[in-house]
N, C-alpha and C positions, 0 to 999 in steps of 0.2 A: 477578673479583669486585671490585666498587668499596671505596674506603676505608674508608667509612663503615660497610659492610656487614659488612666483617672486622673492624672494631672492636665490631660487633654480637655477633658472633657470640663473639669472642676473652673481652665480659665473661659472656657467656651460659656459655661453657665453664668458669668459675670456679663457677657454681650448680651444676654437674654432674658430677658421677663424686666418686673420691676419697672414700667414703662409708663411716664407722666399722666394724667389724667386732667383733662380740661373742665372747667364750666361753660362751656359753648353759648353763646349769648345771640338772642336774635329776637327780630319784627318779625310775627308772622299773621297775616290777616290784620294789620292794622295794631295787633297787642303785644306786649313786650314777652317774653317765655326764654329757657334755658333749659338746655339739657348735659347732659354727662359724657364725657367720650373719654375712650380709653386710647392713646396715641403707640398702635402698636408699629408705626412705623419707625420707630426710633429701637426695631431691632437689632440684633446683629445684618441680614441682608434687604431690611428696611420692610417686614411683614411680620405679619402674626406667624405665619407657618416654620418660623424659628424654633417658637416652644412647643410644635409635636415633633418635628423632625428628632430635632435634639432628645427630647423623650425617649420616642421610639426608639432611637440606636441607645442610647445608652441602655434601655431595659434590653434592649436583645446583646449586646454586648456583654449586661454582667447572666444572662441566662442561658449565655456560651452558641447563642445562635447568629454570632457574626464568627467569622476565623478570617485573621491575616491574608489579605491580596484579596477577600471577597469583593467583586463588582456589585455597586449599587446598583438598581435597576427600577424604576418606579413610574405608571405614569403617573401626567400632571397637568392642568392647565396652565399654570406659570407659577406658582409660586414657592407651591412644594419645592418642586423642580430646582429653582433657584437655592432655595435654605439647602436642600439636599445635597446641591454640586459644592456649595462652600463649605458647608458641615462635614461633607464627605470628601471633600479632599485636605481638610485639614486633619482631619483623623488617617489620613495614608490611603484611601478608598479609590482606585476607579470608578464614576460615575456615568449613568448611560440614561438618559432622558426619554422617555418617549411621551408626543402630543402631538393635539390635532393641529392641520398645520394652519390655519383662521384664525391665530392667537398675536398678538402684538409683535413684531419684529426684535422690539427691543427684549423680550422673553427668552427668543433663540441667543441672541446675542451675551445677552450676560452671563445665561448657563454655559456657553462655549467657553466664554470668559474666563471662567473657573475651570477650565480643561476637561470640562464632560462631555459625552459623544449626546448627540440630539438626531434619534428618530424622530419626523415627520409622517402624521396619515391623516390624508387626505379624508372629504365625507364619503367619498363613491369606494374608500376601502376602509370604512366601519368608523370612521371619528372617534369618540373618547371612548366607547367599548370597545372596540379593537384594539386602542391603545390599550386599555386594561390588560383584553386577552394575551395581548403580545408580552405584557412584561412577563403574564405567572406562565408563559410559555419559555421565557428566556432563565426565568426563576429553576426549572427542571434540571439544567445544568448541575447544580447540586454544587456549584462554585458562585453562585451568586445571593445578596441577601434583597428579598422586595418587603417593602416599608409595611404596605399593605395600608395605605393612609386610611382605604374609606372602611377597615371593618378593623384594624389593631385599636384593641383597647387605650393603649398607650395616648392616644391624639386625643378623646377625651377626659381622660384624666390628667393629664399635663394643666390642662383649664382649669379643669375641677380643682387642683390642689396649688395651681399658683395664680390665674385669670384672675379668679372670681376670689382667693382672699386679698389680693392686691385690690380692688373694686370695696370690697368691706372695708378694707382699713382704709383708704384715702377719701372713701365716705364716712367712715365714722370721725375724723379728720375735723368737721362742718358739724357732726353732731347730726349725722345723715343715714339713712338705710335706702336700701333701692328696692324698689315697687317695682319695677320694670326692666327687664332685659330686650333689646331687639339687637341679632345679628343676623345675615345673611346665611347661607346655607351653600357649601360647597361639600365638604366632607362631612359636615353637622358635626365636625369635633368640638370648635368653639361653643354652640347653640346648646349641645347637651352637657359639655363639660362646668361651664359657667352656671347654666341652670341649676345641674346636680350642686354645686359649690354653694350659690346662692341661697339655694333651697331648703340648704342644712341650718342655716341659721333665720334665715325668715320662709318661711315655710308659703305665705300668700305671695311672696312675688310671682310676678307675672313672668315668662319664659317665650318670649317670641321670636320662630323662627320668620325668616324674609325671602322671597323669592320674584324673580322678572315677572311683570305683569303679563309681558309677550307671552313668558314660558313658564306656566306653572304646574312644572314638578310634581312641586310635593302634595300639590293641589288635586292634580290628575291620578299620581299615581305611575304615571309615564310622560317620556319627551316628544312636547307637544310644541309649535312655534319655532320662534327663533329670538334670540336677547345680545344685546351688545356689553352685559354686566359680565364680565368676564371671571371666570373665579368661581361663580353661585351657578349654579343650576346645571348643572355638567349637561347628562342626559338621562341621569337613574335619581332614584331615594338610596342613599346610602345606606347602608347594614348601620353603620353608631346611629342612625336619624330616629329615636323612637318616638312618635310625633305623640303619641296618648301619654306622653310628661308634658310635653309642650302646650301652651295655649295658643290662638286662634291665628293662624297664616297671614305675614301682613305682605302687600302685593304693590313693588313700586316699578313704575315702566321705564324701560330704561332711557328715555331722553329727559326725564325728571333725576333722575339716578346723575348724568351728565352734568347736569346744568349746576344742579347741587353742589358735583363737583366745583364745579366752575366756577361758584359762585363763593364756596369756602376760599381758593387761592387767593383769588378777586379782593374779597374783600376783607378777609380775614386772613390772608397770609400761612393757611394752611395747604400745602400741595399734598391732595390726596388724588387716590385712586377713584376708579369708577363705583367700584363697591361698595367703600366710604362714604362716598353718595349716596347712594341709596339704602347703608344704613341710618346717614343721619334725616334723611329724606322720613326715612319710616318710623323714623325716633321722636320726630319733629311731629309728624300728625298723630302719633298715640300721647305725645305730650298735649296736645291742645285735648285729646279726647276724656282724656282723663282728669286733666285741670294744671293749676299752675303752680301748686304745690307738690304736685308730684314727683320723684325724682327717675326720672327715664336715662337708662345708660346704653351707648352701643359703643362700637370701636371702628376706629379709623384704619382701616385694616392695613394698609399699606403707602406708598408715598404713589406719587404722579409720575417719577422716572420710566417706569413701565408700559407709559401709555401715551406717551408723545406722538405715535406713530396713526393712533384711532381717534376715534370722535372726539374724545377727552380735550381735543384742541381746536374742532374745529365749532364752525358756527352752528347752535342746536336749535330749532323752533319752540320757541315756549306754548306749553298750551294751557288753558285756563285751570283744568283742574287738577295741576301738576302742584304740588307742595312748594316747588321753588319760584310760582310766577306771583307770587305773594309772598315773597319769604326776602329776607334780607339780615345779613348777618351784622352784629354792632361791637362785637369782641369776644374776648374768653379771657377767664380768670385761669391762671395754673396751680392747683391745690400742691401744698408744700406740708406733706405729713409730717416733715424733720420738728417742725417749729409751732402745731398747731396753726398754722398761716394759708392765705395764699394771693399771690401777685396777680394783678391784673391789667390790660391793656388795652378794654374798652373804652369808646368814643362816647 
């Protein structure tokens, strides 16, 4: 890799990882509980999908399988997408989008934003596997590089080696170890990366991936329903997804997932995503099942700018045995590793 390039990438890696970690505080069924979130939205383009992108091209960059003027090419539901157009046009890259077109407006918008071309495919011409097929079909050129999110190693280990010791240290921080992992599941880079990471040094934590109750995945085996969690459950089990490391599927619907959101900006002054919702949605009932001493971590995967356009804004029906019609958030403490400290802001 030339000098220039690793000096590219060296300040790009200061935008990335390293990302605050709350004590999320809340009423839920009437008793007070806390749980753990990792605030990946304070990346470089405001998600988690920072620290695979940036992974993967850097490892394929020093493995000499990028060259100069190569077009990026990769599908996406939104978020890769997005890290991909900014990472890849700061590196010198053409970048070329392809997704199903059912995805947030503001999605299209901001990968443009960044000068990347965005195919649209429709469901009646194959939704996110076509998108797939279309990219390793544009991949043949032999002038372009694909990322290959759902099966390059590179996406789960990025987690494994920066996720989950950033989670150890700003737990041990408190004098803390984590019991409990729950994220969502898109690429299962996060879900296996963090697990692998976590696992190396407490070996009983718990590893749980999360998927739409509409649409379960990873459950079936195949794309069954339909979910408004955007991000998770594409319409396949990804190649990184090894579910016999993982333990037991946990399953939130998406107007719970919603409201959750809704309910963090509301009241706690967190604007998250959909996703975020329904990780902390699932974080929230394994923490009561497990008890109150438990310490349960998920991640806030992204911020709320991406979803002004869908339900995220508008009015959701609560229903009884949703996590969030009994839930009510009362603050969050910000663990500060600097100082063995940490500030807080609950009422």
């Amino acid at each position: 890799m030339h000098t220039e390039t690793e000096n590219r990438f060296l300040h790009l890696e200061r935008l990335v990882g390293n990302t605050p970690m709350l004590i999320l505080k809340y009423v839920y069924r009437g008793k007070p509980g806390r749980i753990f979130v990792k605030c990946e939205q304070y990346n470089l383009t405001g998600s988690v999908k920072d620290r695979m992108v940036l992974n993967i091209l850097k490892t394929a960059y020093r493995r000499g399988a990028i060259q100069p003027g190569n077009e990026f090419v990769e599908a996406t539901s939104g978020n890769t997408g997005i890290s991909l157009a900014a990472i890849g046009r700061a590196l010198g890259h053409p970048v070329h989008i392809i997704m199903p077109d059912w995805l947030s407006t503001e999605r299209f918008d901001i990968i443009r934003s960044y000068g990347a071309t965005v195919t649209k495919i429709s469901k009646a011409e194959g939704g996110f596997l076509r998108s797939i097929d279309l990219a390793k079909d544009m991949a043949q050129s032999g002038t372009v590089f694909l990322p290959s999110q759902f099966s390059n190693p590179a996406n789960p280990a990025v987690h494994e080696h920066t996720t989950a010791p950033e989670i150890i240290d700003q737990l041990q921080t408190l004098g803390l170890k984590p019991d409990a992992i729950v994220a969502g599941v898109g690429t299962g880079g996060t879900i296996m990366g963090v697990g692998r990471g976590i696992r190396k040094h407490y070996p009983s934590a718990l590893i749980h991936p999360l998927e739409p109750a509409e649409s379960p995945t990873l459950s079936t085996g195949y794309k069954v329903g339909e979910h408004r969690i955007q991000g998770i459950s594409d319409e396949f089990i990804p190649r990184i997804v090894q579910l016999n490391e993982l333990d037991d599927i946990i399953r939130v619907h998406d107007g719970d997932a919603i409201i959750t959101a809704q309910q963090l900006a509301v009241q706690a002054g967190l604007g998250v995503g959909i996703s975020s919702g329904a990780n902390v949605a699932g974080a929230i009932r394994l923490q009561h099942e497990l008890g109150p001493e438990a310490v349960v971590v998920t991640l806030l995967c992204d911020s709320n700018k991406k979803y002004l356009s869908t339900a995220l804004t508008g009015k959701e029906p609560s229903i009884p045995h949703y996590v969030s019609s009994a839930l009510e958030f009362t603050g969050y403490d910000t663990i500060l590793s600097e100082n063995n400290t940490f500030m807080g802001n609950s009422r």
